[in-house]
C-alpha positions as CSV (number, residue, x, y, z in Angstrom):
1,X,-11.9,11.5,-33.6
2,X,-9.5,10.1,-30.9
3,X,-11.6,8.9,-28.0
4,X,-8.4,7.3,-26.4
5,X,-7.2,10.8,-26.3
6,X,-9.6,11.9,-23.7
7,X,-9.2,8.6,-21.6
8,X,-5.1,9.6,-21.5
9,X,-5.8,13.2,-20.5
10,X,-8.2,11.9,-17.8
11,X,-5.4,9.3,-16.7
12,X,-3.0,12.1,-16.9
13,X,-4.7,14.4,-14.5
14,X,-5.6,11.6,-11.7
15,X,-1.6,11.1,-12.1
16,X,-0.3,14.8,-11.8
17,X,-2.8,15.7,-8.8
18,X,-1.1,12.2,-7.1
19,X,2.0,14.6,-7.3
20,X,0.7,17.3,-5.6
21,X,2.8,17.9,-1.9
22,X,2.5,15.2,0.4
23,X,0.7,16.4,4.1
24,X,0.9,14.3,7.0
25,X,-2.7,13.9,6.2
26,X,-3.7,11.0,4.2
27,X,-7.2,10.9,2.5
28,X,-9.0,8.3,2.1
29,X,-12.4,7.3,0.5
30,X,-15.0,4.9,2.1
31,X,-17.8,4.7,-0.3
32,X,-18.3,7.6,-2.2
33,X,-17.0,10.0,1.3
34,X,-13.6,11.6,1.2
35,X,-12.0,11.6,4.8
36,X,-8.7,13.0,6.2
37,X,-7.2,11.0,8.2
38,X,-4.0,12.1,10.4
39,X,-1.9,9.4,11.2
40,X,-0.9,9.6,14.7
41,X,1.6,7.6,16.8
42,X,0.9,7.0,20.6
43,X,2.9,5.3,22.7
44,X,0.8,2.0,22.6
45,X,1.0,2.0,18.6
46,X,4.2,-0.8,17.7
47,X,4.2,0.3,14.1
48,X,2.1,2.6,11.2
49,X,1.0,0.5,8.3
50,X,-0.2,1.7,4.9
51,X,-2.6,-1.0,3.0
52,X,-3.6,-0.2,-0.6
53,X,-6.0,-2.4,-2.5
54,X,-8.8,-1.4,-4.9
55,X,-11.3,-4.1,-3.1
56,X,-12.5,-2.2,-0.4
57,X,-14.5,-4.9,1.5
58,X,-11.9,-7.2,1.7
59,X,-9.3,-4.7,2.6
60,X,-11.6,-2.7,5.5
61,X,-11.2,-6.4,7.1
62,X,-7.8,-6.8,7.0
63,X,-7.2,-3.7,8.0
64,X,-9.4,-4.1,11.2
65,X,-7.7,-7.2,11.8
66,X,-4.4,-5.8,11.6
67,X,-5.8,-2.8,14.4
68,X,-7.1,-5.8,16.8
69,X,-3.3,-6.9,16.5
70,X,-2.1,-3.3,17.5
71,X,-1.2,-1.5,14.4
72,X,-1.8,2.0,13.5
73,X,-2.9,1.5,9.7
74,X,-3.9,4.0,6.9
75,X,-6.1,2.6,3.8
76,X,-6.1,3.8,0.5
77,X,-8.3,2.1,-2.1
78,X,-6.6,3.9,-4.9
79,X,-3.2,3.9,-5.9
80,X,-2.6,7.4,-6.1
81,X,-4.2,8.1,-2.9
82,X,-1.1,6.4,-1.2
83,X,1.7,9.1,-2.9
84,X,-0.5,11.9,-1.2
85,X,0.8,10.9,2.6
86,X,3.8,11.2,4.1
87,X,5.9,8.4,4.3
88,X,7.7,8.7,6.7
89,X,5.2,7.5,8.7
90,X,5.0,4.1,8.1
91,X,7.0,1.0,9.0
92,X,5.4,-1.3,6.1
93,X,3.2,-1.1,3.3
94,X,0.9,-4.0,1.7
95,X,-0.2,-3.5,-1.9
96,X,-2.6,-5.5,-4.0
97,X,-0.7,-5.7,-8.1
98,X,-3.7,-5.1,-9.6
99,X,-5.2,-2.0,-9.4
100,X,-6.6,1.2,-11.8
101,X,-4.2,3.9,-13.1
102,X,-1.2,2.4,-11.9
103,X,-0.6,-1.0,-10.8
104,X,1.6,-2.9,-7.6
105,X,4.9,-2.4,-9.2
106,X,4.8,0.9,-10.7
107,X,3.3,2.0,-7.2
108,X,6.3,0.7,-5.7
109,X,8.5,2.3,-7.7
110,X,6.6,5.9,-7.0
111,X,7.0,5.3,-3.6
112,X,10.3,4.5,-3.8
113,X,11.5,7.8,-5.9
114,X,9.6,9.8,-3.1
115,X,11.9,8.4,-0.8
116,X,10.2,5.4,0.9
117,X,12.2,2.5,2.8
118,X,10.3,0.5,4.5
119,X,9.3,-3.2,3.4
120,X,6.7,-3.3,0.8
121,X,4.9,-6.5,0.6
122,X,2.4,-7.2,-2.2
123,X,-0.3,-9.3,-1.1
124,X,-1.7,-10.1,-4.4
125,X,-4.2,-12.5,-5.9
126,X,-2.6,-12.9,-8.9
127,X,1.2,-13.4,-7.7
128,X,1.6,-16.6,-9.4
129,X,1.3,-14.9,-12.7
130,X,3.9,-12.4,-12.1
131,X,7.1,-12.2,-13.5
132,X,10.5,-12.9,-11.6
133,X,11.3,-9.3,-12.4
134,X,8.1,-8.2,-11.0
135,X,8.4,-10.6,-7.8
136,X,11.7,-9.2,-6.8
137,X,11.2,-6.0,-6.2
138,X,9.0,-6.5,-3.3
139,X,9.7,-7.4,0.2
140,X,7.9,-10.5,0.5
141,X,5.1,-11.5,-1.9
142,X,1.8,-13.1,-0.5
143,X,-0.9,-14.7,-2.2
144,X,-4.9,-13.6,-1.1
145,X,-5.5,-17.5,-0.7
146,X,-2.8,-17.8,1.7
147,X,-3.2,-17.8,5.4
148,X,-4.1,-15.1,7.7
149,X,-1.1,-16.3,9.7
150,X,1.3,-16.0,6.6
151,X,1.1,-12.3,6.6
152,X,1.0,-12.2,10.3
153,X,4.2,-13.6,10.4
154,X,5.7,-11.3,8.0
155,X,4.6,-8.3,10.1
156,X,6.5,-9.4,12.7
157,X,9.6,-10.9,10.5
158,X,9.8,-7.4,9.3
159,X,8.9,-5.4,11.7
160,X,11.0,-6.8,15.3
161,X,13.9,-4.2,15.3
162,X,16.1,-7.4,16.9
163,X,15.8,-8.8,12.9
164,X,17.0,-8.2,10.0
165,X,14.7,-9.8,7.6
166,X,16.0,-10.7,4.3
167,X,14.0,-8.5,1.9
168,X,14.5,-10.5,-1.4
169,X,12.9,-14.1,0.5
């Protein structure tokens, strides 16, 4: 008997509901709790960022830090989670590489055949170990250990409409 057959159906199903239509709603999970969140733009909101990482902790802080420093931001802990929202949306994305299902790049690349343009930046623990082919495709690539600042600056860098930020750096 094939027990890798039923671990490939069950990765096949979390991939074709990820495919479902897109809703200006995202969800998102805290703990074991589904919410729907609707992103929303208000006048004092710069930019609309979407943060996916599998750590939760670690992420809910970032992403609070990023809200004290004025962005709107949506947070997906699963990969998949991020295809459900609508894109257009957000400015900039930050991905962690590794992740279940599907990891940094192939997310990229999903997001990208759905029609994403924004800057995707991977802020990843494990970015020394990437390829060169791998580290290209991204907007910028960060390492966890780096700075707070680091990725501060790379907010801006990307997101002050008087730039134009060289995406391959």
């Amino acid at each position: 008997m094939d027990t890798n057959n039923g671990e490939n159906n069950m990765k096949n199903e979390v991939i074709d509901s990820a495919l479902e239509p897109r809703h200006p709603i995202c969800s998102q999970r805290i703990g074991h709790k589904r919410f729907d969140v609707e992103i929303q733009r208000s006048p004092t909101t710069r930019h609309c960022i979407l943060c996916v990482d599998d750590e939760v902790a670690g992420t809910r802080m970032r992403c609070d830090l990023l809200e004290q420093e004025g962005y709107s931001v949506v947070l997906c802990n699963h990969p998949l989670e991020a295809l459900r929202c609508d894109l257009s949306a957000f400015s900039l994305a930050i991905v962690d590489f590794e992740m279940p299902v599907i990891n940094g790049r192939d997310l990229l690349l999903r997001l990208r055949a759905l029609g994403a343009r924004f800057p995707v930046v991977l802020l990843s623990g494990s970015v020394d170990d990437l390829s060169d082919d791998d580290r290209i495709l991204f907007s910028r690539c960060i390492s966890k250990g780096s700075p707070v600042q680091r990725l501060l600056d790379t907010l801006v860098e990307f997101l002050n409409s008087n730039e134009i930020p060289d995406f391959g750096a």
